[in-house]
N, C-alpha and C positions, 0 to 999 in steps of 0.2 A: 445579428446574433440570434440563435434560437435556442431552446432548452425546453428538454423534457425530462419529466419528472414520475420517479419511482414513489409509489405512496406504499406507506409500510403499512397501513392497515386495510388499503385498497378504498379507501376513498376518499373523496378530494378533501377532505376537513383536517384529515391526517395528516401525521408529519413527515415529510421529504426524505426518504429512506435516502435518495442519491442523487445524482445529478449527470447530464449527460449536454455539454456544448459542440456543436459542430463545427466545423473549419469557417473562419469568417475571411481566410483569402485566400490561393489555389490550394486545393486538397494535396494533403503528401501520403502516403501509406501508412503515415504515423498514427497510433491510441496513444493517447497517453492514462494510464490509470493508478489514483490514487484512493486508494483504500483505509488509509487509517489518521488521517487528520482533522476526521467526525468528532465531536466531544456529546454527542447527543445521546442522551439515556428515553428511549420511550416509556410512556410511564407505566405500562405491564411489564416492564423489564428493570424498575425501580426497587418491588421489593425487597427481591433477594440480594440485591448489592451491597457488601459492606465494603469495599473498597477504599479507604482513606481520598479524599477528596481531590488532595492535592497528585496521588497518583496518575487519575481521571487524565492531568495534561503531561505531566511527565512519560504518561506509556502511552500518548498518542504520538503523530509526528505531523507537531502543531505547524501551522503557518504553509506545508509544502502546499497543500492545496492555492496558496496566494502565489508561491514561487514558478509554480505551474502556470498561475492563472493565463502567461501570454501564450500555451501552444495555438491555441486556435488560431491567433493573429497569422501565425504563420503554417498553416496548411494543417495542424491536425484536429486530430479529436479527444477531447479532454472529461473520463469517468471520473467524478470525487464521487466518494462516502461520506453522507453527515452522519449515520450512527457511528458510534465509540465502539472501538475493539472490543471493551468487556461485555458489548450486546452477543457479539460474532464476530471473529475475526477473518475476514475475508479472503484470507491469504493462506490458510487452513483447507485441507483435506476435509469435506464433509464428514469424513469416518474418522477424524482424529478428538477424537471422543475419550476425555481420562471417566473412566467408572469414577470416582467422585464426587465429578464434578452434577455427571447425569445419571439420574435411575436406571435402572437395567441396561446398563452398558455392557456388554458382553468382554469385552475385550481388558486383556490386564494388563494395558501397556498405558501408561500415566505422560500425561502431558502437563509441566509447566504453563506453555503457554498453547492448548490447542485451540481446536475452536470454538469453545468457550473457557475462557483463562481462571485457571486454579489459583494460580498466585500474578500479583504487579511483580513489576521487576527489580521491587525496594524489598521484598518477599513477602507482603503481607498477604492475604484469604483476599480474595475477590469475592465469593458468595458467602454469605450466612448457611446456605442450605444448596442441596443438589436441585437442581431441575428436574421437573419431570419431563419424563420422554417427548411429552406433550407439548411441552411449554420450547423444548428443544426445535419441535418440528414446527413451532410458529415460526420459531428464528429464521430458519430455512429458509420458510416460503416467503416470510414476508421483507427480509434483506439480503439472503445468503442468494438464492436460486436468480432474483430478480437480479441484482447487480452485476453475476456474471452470466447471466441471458445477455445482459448488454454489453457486455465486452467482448463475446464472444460475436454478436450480430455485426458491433462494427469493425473489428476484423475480419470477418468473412464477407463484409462488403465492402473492405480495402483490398484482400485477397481477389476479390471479382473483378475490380477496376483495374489494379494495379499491377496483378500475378503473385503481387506477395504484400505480407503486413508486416510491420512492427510493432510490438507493444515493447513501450519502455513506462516499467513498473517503478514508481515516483516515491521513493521512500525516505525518511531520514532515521539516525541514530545517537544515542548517546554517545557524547565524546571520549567517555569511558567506561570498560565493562560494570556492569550492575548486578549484585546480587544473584539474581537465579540465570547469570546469561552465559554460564559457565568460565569465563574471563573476569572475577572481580577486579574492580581497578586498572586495567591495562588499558593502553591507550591506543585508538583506533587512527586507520588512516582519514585522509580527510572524503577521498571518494573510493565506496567498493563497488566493483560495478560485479553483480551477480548474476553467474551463467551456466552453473554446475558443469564446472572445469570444462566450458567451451563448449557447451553440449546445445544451449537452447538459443543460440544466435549463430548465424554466417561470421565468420572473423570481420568480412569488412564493419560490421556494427560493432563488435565487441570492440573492435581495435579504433574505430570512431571515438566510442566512451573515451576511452584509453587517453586518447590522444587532446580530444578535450579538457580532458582535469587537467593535464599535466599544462599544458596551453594555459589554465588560468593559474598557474603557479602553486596546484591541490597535491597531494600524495597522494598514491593510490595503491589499494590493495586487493586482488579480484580472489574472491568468492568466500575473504576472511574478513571476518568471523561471518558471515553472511551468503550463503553461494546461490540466494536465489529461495523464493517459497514456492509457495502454491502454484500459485499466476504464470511462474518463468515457467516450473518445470510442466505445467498443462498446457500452457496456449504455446511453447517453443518448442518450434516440430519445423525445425530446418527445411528439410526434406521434404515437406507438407505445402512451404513458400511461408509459413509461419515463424516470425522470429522474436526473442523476449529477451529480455536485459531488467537484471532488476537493478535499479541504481539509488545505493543506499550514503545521503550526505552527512557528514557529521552537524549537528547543531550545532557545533563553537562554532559553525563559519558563518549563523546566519539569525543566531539565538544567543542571548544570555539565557544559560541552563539553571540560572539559581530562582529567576524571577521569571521566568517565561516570558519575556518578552523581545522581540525582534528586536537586533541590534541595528543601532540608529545607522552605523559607520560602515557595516557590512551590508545589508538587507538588500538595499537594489542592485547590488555588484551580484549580490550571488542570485537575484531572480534574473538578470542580464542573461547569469550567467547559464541557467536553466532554458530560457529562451532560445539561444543561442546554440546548445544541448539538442535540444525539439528541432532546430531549423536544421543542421547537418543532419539526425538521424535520416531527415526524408529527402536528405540530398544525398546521401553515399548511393 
């Protein structure tokens, strides 16, 4: 096993912005990338948070990074995030900036959740105060830019090897809508796999996903409430040999949502079942 490591202040004392393991048995075209299962606050980025605590893990998506943890075993390559969305959300437009949130934000289009979040999705204030421009462009360089430099390097060196890549974007979800996510209270399916209506994967992948959940006995609903962020619609470029799936689980299948805790009866059925996910992606 190898791993290298993103340092967020750039030097080695610093905290591990992210992480990157490489295939530990034959290479498949597969990334896998998990961006928001971090719970980590650096502590220049400590002030201005007032976020209620308990938010912190209910608006990450706790544990996928362990659900994940076997892609390597079986040919690919696996990006986490340890910093917490409310640093930077990785999965965001670098220009998806609400003027509130940051000083001189030119722009007057407001984001709930950009990339850096206004409100949790219980609706509480995330900041005390706005960021300055300045404090915005640490973010940047010292988690945003780095994390996907590397997602981008090991796709384009799956692309070299391979002729084409897949990244399948490793997400979960609340089992039902919350607060500011425009569906209070409605009930989600158990797997959405996200593609902006067939646009950022080859059908043989999309229809893979598809055909997987239903196989473990999951419902599935593609691109609702969810059709895919950042990640899909930038690195899925068909046509390029570049293809993205965001695949977003619900946490009843693999969480108690009241206590955060991995549920004893489900947990290794459903990292089985993610395992399992990884190995067809790099066989279709």
């Amino acid at each position: 096993m190898t791993e290298s490591f993103a340092r967020c202040y750039g030097r080695p004392s610093a905290m591990e912005a992210f992480y990157v393991r490489e295939p530990e048995a034959r290479e498949t075209p597969v990334v896998v990338e998990v961006p928001h299962a971090g719970l980590a606050i650096p502590p220049g980025c400590l002030a201005p948070l007032t976020a209620p605590v308990r938010s912190l893990g209910r608006d990450a998506d706790l544990l996928v990074d362990e659900l994940y943890a076997d892609a390597p075993s079986v040919g690919a390559t696996l990006i986490v995030a340890r910093v917490s969305r409310y640093v930077v959300d990785l999965n965001r437009g670098a220009s998806d900036v609400d003027p509130e949130v940051v000083e001189g934000t030119t722009t007057s289009q407001r984001f709930n959740h950009g990339l850096i979040w206004r409100l949790t999705s219980d609706g509480d204030r995330v900041l005390a105060r706005a960021l300055t421009r300045t404090e915005l462009d640490e973010r940047l360089e010292r988690y945003y830019r780095p994390y996907h430099d590397a997602v981008a390097a090991a796709l384009e060196r799956k692309r070299a090897r391979f002729g084409f890549a897949v990244l399948l974007a490793a997400h979960s979800m609340p089992s039902v809508g919350r607060t500011t996510a425009g569906s209070p209270g409605v009930a989600r399916a158990d797997v959405i796999p996200g593609t902006r209506g067939r646009t950022t994967a080859a059908a043989r992948f999309i229809d893979a996903v598809d055909a997987h959940a239903k196989a473990g006995g999951f419902t599935v609903r593609h691109d609702d409430p969810y059709a895919g962020g950042f990640s899909t619609q930038h690195y899925g470029r068909p046509r390029d040999g570049l293809h993205a799936v965001q695949v977003e689980l619900s946490r009843r299948l693999y969480l108690d949502e009241s206590t955060l805790r991995p549920r004893a009866d489900t947990f290794d059925a459903v990292r089985g079942w993610c395992k399992k996910l990884v190995e067809t992606m790099g066989a279709v």
